[in-house]
Structure formats: C-alpha cells, structure tokens
N, C-alpha and C positions, 0 to 999 in steps of 0.2 A: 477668745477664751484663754489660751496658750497665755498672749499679754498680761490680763489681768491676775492670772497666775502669778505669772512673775514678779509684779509690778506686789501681789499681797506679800509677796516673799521678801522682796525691798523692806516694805512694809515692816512686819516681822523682825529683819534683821534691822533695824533701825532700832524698832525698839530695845531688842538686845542691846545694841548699841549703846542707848541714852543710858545702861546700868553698869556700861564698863569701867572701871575704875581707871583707868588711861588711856591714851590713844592707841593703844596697842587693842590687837587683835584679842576678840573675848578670850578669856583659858575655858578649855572645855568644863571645870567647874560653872563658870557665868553661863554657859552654854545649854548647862544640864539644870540650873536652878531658874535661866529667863525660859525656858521650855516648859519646864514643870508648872512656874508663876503663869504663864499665857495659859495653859490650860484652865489653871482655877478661875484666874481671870473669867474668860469667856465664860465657864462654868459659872460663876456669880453673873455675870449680866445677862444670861440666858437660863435660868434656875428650870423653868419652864420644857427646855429639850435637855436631848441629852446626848452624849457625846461620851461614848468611853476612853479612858485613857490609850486604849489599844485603837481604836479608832483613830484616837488624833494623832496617834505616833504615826499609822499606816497613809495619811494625808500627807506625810512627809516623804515622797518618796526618796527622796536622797542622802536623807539623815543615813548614818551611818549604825551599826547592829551596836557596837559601843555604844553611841548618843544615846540611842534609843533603849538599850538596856540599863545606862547609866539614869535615864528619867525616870524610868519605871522604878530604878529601887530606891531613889532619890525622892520619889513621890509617896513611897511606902514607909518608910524609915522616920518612926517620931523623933527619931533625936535632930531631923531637918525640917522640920515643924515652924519654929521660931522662924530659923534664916529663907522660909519660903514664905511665911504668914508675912514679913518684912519685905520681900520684895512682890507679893502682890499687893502690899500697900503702897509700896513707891510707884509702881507701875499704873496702879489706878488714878494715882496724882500727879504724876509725872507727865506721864505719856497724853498723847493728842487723843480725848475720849473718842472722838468722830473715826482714826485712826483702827483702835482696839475692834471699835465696831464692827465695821467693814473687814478685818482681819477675824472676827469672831463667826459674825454672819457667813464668811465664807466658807467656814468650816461646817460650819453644820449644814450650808446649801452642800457643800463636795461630799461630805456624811453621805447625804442622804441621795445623793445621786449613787451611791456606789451601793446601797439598799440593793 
C-alpha cells in the first residue's frame, strides 16, 4: 500500500508537471491551480460519489497549510473560474486518461477508508 501511495503521488506530480510552463520547478501558483483542476477533474469522471474539497485536501497529507489554503480560496474565487475551467480542459486532453483514473479512483477508495 505504502508503494502505491507513492507511486499515485509520482502520478499526480507528473501531471502537474505536463502544465508547467518550463523545466523549472511548478511556482506555487501552477501548484494551487493543477490541485484545484485534479479535484474538478475527478469530480467530473466520478459525478456519481463524492469527495469534498476538504476531503481531498486532507488525502494530502504533506501539502503544506499555505497550499492547502491557497486551493481552497483558489477554488472559491470567480474571478479564477476561466483559468481553472482551462486547465481542467487541458488536463482532460492532455494527460494519460487511464492515468487520471487511477489517481481519481484512489482518492475516493482513501475517502472512504478514512469514513
């Protein structure tokens, strides 16, 4: 289990990855916007459960109280509406769907173990 953890977190940060604008290391901006996009994400391919945003931050345990506070108001904030609507459409196109999957299903198996 430990492994596949990690191994989703690889996951995860890859995708971040495939929307960073350079080889450089994400800015916590990209950081706060591919967090926020993977939520909605999974939220659309699993409309069916459900997964609150405080939930998925707490699946994180190492995010940082910043990160996690910067998604939350990141997530809430219409005037970020547009530039997240945008990167959950690159991300659904982009990314490896079989990927997102397995990174989405995991979260709501880990959800619901902690029920």
């Amino acid at each position: 289990m430990p492994l596949e953890r990690s191994l989703i977190g690889v996951f995860a940060a890859l995708i971040g990855c495939t929307f960073a604008s350079t080889a450089q290391a994400a800015s916590e901006h990209e950081m706060v916007v591919v967090g926020s996009a993977l939520y909605q994400v999974c939220g659309q391919k699993h409309p069916e459960k459900e997964l609150s945003l405080e939930q998925y931050i707490s699946l994180h345990p190492h995010m940082s109280t910043q990160l996690a506070n910067d998604i939350r108001e990141f997530s809430s904030q219409p005037e970020h509406k547009a530039e997240l609507e945008t990167t959950v459409l690159r991300m659904r196109t982009e990314a490896t769907q079989d990927l997102l999957e397995v990174v989405c299903d995991s979260y709501y198996r880990d959800a619901k173990k902690r029920e």
